[in-house]
N, C-alpha and C positions, 0 to 999 in steps of 0.2 A: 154396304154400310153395316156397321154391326152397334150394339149397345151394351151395357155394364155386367148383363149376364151371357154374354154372348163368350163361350169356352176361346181359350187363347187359340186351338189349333184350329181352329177355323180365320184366327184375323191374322197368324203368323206362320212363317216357313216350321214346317215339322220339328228342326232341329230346335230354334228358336223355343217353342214351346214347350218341347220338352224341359229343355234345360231353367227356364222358367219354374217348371215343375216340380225337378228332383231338386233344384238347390233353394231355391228361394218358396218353397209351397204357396206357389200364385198358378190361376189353373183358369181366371175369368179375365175378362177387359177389366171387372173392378177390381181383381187382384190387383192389378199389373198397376191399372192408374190411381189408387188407392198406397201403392209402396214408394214414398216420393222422397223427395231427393234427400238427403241428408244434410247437406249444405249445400253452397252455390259458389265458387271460386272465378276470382275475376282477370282477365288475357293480365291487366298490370297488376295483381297481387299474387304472390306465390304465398303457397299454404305455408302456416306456421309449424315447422317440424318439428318445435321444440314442445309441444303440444299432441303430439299423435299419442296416442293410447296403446300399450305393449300388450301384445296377443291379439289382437282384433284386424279383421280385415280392413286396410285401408285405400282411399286413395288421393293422391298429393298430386302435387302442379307444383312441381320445382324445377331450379335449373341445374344443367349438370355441370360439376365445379372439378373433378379430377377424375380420370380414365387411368386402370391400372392392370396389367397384366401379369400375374409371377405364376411358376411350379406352386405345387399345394407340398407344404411338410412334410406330412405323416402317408402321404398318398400320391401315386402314378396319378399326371392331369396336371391341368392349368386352373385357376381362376381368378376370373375376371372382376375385379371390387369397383366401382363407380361411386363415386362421391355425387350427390343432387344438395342441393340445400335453396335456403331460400333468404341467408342474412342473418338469421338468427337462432338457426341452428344445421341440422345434417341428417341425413339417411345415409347407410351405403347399402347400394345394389350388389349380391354377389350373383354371378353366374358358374357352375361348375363345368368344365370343359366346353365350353362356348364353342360354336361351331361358325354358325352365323349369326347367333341372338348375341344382340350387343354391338355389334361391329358400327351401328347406325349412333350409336350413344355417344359424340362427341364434347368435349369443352364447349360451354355456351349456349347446346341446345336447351331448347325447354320440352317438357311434354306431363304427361298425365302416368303418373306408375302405380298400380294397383297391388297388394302383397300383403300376406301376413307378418307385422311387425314382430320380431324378436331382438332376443340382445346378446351378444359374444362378447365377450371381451369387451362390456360394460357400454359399446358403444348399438345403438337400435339399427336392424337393417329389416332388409325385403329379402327374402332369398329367389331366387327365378321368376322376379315379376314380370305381371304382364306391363305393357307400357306402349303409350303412341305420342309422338310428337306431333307437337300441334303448328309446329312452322315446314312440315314439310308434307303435303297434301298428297303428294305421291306415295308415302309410305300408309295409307289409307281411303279409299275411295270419300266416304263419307266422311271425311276431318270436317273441311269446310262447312259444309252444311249441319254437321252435328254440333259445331262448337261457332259458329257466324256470331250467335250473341255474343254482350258483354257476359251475361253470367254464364256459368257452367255448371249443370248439375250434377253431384256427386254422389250417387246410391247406395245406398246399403247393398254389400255386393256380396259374392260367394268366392272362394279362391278360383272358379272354373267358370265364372260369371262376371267378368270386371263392370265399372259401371258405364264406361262408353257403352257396352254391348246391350244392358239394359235400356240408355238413353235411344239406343237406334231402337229397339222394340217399342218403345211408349211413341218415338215418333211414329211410325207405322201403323197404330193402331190409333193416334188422334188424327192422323189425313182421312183415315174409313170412321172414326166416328161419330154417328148420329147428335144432332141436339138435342142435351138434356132435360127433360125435364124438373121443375125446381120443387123440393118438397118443403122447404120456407113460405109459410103463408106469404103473399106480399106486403099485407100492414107491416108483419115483422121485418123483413128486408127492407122496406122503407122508414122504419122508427130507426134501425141501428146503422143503415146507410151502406148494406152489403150488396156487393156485388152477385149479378148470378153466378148459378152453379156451375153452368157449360164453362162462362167465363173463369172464373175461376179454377176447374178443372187444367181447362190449357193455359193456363195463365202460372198455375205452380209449376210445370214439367219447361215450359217454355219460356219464361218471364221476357219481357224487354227492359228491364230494370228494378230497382229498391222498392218501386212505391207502387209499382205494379202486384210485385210478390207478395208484399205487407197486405193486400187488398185480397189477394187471393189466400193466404193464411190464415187472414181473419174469419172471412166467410166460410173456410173447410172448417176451422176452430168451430165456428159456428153450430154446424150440422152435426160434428160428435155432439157438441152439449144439447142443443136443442133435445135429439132425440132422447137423448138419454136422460135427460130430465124430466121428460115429455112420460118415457117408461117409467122412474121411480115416480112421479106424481099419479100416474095413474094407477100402479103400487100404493101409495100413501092412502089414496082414493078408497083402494080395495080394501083396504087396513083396518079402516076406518069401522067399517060394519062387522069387523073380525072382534068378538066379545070376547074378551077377560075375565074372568073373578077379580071383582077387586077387593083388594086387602087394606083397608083404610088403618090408620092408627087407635088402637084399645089403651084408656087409660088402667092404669095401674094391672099393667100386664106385663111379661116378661122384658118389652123395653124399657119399661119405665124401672123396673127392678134392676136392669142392669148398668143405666145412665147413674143410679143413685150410688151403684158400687164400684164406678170407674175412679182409680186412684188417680186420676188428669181431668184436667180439663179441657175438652178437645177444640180444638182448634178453629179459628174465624170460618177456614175452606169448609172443615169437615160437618160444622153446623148447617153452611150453605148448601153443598150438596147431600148432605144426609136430608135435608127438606125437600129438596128437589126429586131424588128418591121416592119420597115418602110420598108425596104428591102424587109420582106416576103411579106409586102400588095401589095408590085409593081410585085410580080412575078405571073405566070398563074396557078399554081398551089395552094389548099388551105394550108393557114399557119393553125398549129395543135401547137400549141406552150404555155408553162407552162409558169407564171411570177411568181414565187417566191422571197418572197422581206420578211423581218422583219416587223412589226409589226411598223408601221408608218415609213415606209421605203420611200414612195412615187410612190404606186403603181398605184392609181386612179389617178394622174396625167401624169404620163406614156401610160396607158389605155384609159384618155380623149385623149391624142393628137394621140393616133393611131385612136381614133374614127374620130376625125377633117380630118384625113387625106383621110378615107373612105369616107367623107363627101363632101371634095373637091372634090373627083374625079368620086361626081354623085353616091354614095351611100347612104344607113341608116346603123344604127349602134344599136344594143341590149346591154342593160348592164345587166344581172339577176342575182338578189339579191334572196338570201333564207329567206329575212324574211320582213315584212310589214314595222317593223322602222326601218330596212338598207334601203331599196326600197325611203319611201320617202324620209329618210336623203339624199341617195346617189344622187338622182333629185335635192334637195335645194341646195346642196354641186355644183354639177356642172352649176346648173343657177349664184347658185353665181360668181363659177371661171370665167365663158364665160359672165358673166354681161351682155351689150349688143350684144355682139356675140348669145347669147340666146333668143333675142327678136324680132326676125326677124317678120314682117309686123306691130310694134309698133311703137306708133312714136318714142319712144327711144331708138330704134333698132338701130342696126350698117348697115349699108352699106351690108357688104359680113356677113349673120345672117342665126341663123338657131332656132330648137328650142328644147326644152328639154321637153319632156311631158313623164306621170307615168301613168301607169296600172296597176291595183291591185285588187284582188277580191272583196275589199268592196266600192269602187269608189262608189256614188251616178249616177243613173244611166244616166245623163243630160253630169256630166264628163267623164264618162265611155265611151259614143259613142262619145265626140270629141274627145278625145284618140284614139279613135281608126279610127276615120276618117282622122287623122294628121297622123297615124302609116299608111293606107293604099291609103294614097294619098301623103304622101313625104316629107309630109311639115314638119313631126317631122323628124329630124333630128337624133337625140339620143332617144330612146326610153329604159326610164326605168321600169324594174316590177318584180312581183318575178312571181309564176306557173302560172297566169292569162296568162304570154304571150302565153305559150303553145297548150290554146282552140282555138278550129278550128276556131271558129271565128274572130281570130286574123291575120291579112295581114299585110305584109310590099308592098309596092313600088316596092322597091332593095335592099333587104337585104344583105347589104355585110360585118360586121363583127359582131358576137356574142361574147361578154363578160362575161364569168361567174367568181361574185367571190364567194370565198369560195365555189370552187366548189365539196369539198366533203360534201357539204350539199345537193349536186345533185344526184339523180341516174341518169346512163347513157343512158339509156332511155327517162328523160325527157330533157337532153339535147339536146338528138336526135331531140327529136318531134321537138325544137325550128327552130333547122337546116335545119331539111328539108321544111321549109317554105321558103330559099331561092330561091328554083328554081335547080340554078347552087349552088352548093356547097358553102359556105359563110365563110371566114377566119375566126377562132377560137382561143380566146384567155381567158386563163385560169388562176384565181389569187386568191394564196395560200400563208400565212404566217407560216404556219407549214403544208407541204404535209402528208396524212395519206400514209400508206405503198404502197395501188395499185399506187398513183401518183408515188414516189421513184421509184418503181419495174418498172413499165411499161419507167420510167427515163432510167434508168440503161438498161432495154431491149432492148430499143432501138426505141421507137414508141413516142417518143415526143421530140421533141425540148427546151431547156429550157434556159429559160435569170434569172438570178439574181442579188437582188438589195442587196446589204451586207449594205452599207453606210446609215447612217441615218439622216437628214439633221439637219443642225446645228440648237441649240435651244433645243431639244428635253433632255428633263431629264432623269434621268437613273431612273431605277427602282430594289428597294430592295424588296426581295422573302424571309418570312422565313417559316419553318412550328410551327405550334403549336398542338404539343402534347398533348390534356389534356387528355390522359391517362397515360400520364408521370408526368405531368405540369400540372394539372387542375386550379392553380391560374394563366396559362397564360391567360386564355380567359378572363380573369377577367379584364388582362392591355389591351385585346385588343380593349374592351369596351371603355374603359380609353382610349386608342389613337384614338379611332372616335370622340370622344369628344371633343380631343385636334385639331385635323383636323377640325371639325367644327369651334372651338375656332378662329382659327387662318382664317377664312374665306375660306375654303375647303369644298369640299363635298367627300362624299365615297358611293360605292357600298359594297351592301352586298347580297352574291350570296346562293343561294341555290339549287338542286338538282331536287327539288320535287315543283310541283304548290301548290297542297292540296286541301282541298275545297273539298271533296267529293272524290278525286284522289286514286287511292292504291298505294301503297309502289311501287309496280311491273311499274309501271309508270314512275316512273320517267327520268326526261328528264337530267341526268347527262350518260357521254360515257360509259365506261369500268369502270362499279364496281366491286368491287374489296372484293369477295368470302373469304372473312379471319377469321370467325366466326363459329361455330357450329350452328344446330339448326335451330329452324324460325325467320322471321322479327318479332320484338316486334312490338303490334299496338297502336296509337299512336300517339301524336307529338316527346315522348321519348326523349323531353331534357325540366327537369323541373326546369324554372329559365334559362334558355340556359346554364347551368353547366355540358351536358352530362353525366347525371348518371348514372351507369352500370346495364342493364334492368334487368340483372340477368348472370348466369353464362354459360350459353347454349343458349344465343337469342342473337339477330344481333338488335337494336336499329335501325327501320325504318326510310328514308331518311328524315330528316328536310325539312320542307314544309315553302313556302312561305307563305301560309294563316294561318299557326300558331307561323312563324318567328317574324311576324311584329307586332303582338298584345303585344307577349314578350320585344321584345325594345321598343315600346311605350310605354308599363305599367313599363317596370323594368331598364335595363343600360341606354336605351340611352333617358330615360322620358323627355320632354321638346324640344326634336330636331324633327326637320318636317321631317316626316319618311313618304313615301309612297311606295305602290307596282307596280312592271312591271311583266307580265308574258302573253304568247302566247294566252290564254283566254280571254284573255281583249280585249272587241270591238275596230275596231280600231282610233276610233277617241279618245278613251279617252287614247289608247296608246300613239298617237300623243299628247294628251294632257299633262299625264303624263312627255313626254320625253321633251315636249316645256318649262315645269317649272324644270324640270332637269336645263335644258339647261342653261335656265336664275337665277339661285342660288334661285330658290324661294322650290326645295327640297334640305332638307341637307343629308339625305341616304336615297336610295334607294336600295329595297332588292326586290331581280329581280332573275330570273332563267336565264338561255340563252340564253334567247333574245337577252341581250347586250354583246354576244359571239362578236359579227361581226360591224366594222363601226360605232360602236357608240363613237361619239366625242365630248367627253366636256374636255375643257383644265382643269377648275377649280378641276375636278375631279382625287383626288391624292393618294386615299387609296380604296383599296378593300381587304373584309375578303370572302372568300370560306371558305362557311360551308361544314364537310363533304366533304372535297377536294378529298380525297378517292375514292370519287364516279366516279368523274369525269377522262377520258383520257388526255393523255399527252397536243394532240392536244389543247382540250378545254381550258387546265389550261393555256398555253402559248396564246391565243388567251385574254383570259377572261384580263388576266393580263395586256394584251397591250389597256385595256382602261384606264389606268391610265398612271401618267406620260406624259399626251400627251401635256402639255402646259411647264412654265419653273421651276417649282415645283417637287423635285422630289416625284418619286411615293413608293408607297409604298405595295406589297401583301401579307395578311398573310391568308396561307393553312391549316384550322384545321381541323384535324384528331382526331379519338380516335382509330386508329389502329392501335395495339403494335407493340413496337418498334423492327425490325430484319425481319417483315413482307410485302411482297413485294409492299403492297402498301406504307409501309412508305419509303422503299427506292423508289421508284415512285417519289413520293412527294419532298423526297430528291433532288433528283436527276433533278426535277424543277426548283429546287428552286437554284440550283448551278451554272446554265448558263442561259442567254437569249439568247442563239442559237439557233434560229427554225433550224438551220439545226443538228447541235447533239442534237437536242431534237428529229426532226425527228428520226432519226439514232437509239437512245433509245425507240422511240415509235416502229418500226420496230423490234428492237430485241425483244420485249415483243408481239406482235402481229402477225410478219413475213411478208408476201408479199400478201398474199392472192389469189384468182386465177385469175394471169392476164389474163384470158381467161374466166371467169365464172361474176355471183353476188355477192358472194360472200366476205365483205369487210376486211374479220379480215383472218388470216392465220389459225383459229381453223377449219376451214374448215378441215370437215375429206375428203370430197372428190378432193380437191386440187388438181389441176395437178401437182404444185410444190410440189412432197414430201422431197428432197434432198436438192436441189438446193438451197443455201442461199446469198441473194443480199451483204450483210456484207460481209461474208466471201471469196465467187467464184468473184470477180468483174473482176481479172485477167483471170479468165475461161470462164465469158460470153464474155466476149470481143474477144477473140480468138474464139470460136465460133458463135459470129456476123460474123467476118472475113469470119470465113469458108465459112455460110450460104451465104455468098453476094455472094463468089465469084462460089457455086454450083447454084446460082438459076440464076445469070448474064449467066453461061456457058447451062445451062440446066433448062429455066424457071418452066416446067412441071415434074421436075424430071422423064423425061422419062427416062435415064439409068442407075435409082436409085432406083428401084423399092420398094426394104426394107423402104429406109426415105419417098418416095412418101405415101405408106401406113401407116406409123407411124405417118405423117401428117395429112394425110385422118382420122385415129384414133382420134387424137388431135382435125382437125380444126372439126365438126360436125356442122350441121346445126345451132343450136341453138350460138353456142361460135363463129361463122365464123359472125351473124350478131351479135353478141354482139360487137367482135374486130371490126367491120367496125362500130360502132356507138364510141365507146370506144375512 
């Protein structure tokens, strides 16, 4: 008999575990029964194939509709193309010189075909999948017994690991497994009506139907959130005795100085959470607190006056920016709001002043050490900078509140290092215009606090999103040529974003998010768009990402000839970035074709069109980011998304789907279901993480479930801090929290 720690190759045939091991990194009986099925497919339902996912391992249950044998073209050999479908749509199977594989695939049969999906000639196939029919027993010893139920479970598989061959391992090792023990107190099990855990275990691999499974789902759901709620409460717990300086609000001090000389009125949001704010900086404990706000929502002024308030009350204050021109923009931006409130020991300094100084890695080195002698003697007030602030040679005074924006451009790591420069712990304030999924998930679990800014203050123009197909529409790109022109015309400038720097760069570089796998084949090399008309490199190659070093030679020589076109991109020393972005600024460039760089903070009102090249490339996040630098004066804006990926392809609904709201928060929501949650306990950032602690557990769906067991967790860890007389969840914590993920969450 074995149990959940118990090494595979002791409960399986050598081969068996091996291969468990190199392809899927499952190495325990809890690997293996912990990696559960993906779906469940029924003897009378065949899989929907107009639904499979292009580039991802899959496996289907269809029937097969045409058997086809010709010479190949361009090549000595046969091959063999099989039509499967299932009514509503189609695969085709190819076999290259078939020998014996295939022969069994007649009209009618049905079976299971496992394969990396691609597309040829626009139609999605398998190329040499694996596959077993399921009407004819002899062509498998184990059919019958493997697949006797109604459901069928379908695994996350590997191309050299189908998911039959997973399902016969998990059966093997639930006939020798022990009963488990339940780490669910039983009041709890009894108030939510969950079934045990053994039960449940063989109950998701094996089900005997709908309402079985749903039972066994619920209760696995269960056990992610318990514990992990179980852990952040006993986090919150420990938190709690963790002391802060607090920085209460001082009248007539540099806030109150600077409310009195804002030329606006700010907003219903920004009163609400700038109180909310203000509240955590007064209290002993550190604020850990999320600003999510839209895209010129008025966050950095919310941010400045929580910093004023650290300020009056005998603190400094960090802003960290992720990039060289947010960093200095975000410096100019706030000397300018605080005017002379920023000019403390000048003569045209204010009275009650302080001051605003930048640190960056390429400061000359004369600026560099009064930077940093202003940051470790007091006198700077706000200190802004991007990772420079993080080197040890960096001191504050009194560090007492940290600002990151766009802080998933940070790992958690280096936000640490900033922090722990305070001493005593230093208030934390974190600001996001579309949160990636850990920010959401870790929302929802319960380990951040969050204010949001919905309203956008008056003035601000709307912004139209459409995509541009030119593998639908190739004469759209033509007009959109044609409307930077007219934007120009009319005394407007536009961005033109790209994916890829170039210049010596590979394809495999590029600096756009989640690309998006919807091609057959290799990256064509290349610039691969001649004339910028994207023409089709062929019918088995992916067209490499559009480059900024071969964008811009293109519009200068061909659509946009005559318009002062210049480039931005992360390469670029930084003074001539500053320099670029200062003629930005002042209309002396009319487009600029830039990578994402000017993701973040960058503000020019004049600025009212941007084209994403290859929008495809790029995550949801980015594209809603990119788009909110237009629009930002009284002009409306304008974004066009060009793709050349066919249309029904999840990148063009992606795209779609962008393009349809300016909601950072259902756009997060969409970014999350396409991504998941990722491991709020790990590094993790995307939810493809095969080793996830969340394998169940979904933020969308459970919100009602984790809430009830936040509940729970408060009130077993309030009654029983150390779960002493809990021993099962004590250990299923212990499991969870481990060394490395216990200092991740306490940095996190």
């Amino acid at each position: 008999m074995v149990g959940l720690d118990t090494p595979l190759p002791k409960a399986l045939e050598p081969k068996s575990s091996k291969a468990l091991a190199e392809h899927l990194d499952l190495h325990t009986v809890g690997d293996l029964l912990r990696h559960y099925p993906r779906r469940y497919d029924e003897r009378a339902e065949l899989t929907d194939l107009s639904a499979v996912p292009v580039g991802e391992q899959v496996t289907v249950l269809a029937e097969v509709q045409k058997v086809q044998n010709r010479k190949m073209r361009n090549r000595s050999g046969t091959l063999l193309e099989v039509t499967v479908g299932d009514g509503r749509g189609s695969l085709t199977l190819t076999f290259f010189n078939p020998k014996v594989k295939g022969r069994d695939l007649t009209q009618g049969r049905i079976g299971l075909f496992a394969g990396k999906v691609t597309v040829f000639n626009r139609v999605r196939q398998l190329t040499h999948p694996e596959y077993i029919l399921l009407d004819r027993a002899s062509s498998a010893v184990d059919v019958v017994e493997a697949f006797a139920g109604a459901l069928i479970p379908v695994y996350p598989a590997a191309a050299k690991l189908p998911s039959w061959t997973i399902e016969g391992c998990v059966r093997v090792v639930l006939d020798q497994l022990d009963p488990l023990p339940d780490p669910v107190p039983a009041p709890v099990r009894a108030r939510h009506r969950l079934v045990g855990l053994d039960t449940a275990v063989r109950d998701i691999h094996r089900p005997a139907g709908r309402e079985v499974l749903a039972a066994a789902r619920t209760r696995l759901k269960w056990d992610e959130a318990l514990v992990l709620q179980v852990t952040l409460a006993q986090r919150r717990r420990a938190a709690g005795a963790d002391p802060a300086t607090p920085r209460p609000y001082r009248d007539r001090g540099l806030l109150t100085a600077f409310d009195a000389r804002l030329p606006f009125t700010l907003t219903a949001g920004q009163q609400e959470v700038g109180a909310e704010i203000g509240a955590d900086l007064a209290g002993s404990h550190p604020m850990h607190r999320l600003l999510q706000g839209e895209v010129g929502s008025g966050k950095t002024i919310v941010a400045l006056r929580a910093m004023l308030q650290v300020i009056d009350a005998g603190g400094q204050a960090v802003l960290l920016a992720p990039t060289e021109v947010l960093a200095v923009q975000h410096a100019r931006n706030l000397a300018e709001l605080l005017g002379p409130l920023a000019r403390a020991g000048e003569l045209d300094g204010a009275e009650v002043a302080t001051r605003v100084s930048l640190l960056t890695g390429s400061l000359p080195t004369a600026a560099r050490r009064a930077a940093l002698l202003d940051a470790a003697c007091g006198r700077a007030g706000v200190v802004v900078g991007t990772h420079a602030l993080i080197q040890d040679q960096v001191s504050f005074a009194d560090l007492g509140l940290v600002v990151v924006d766009e802080q998933h451009r940070f790992g958690v790591e280096q936000r640490d290092a900033l922090r722990v420069k305070a001493g005593r712990p230093p208030h934390l304030l974190v600001m996001t215009a579309t949160p990636i999924p850990r920010t959401v998930a870790m929302t929802v679990y319960g380990d951040l606090e969050v204010s949001a800014l919905r309203e956008l203050p008056a003035g601000r123009a709307p912004i139209t999103s459409t995509v541009v197909p030119v593998a639908d529409r190739p004469a759209w790109l033509n007009r959109a040529w044609q409307r930077i022109r007219e934007e120009v015309a009319a005394g407007h400038q536009v961005y033109v974003v790209c994916p890829r720097i170039g210049d010596g760069e590979s394809a495999e570089d590029a600096v756009g998010g989640d690309t998006e796998a919807g091609d057959a084949g290799e990256v064509a090399a290349g610039p691969g768009a001649a004339e910028l008309g994207f023409p089709d490199p062929g019918e088995d190659t992916r067209r490499a990402p559009l480059a900024v070093a071969d964008v811009l030679p293109m519009l200068a020589d061909g659509p946009l000839a005559g318009l002062r076109c210049a480039a931005l991109h992360g390469r670029l020393p930084a003074d001539d970035k500053d320099e670029v972005m200062r003629r930005f600024a002042t209309g002396e460039i009319d487009v600029l074709v830039a990578t994402t760089v000017v993701e973040v903070g960058v503000d020019v009102p004049n600025a009212t069109m941007m084209v994403v090249l290859d929008a495809d490339r790029f995550g949801v996040s980015q594209l809603h980011q990119l788009r909110g630098r237009v629009g930002r004066g009284s002009a409306p804006g304008l974004c066009l998304l060009v793709t050349d990926s066919p249309e029904g392809t999840p990148a063009r609904q992606r795209l779609a789907a962008v393009a349809a709201t300016l909601d950072g928060f259902e756009l997060a929501r969409l970014d999350l279901e396409q991504r998941r949650e990722g491991d709020v306990l790990g590094a993790a950032q995307s939810g493809r993480s095969r080793r996830r602690h969340l394998k169940l557990l979904s933020l969308l769906a459970d919100e009602g479930l984790i809430g009830a067991a936040r509940e729970e967790a408060t009130g077993l860890v309030a009654a029983d801090p150390e779960l002493t007389g809990f021993p099962g969840l004590a250990a299923a914590v212990a499991a969870l929290y481990t060394d490395d993920r216990a200092e991740y969450l306490e940095k996190a």
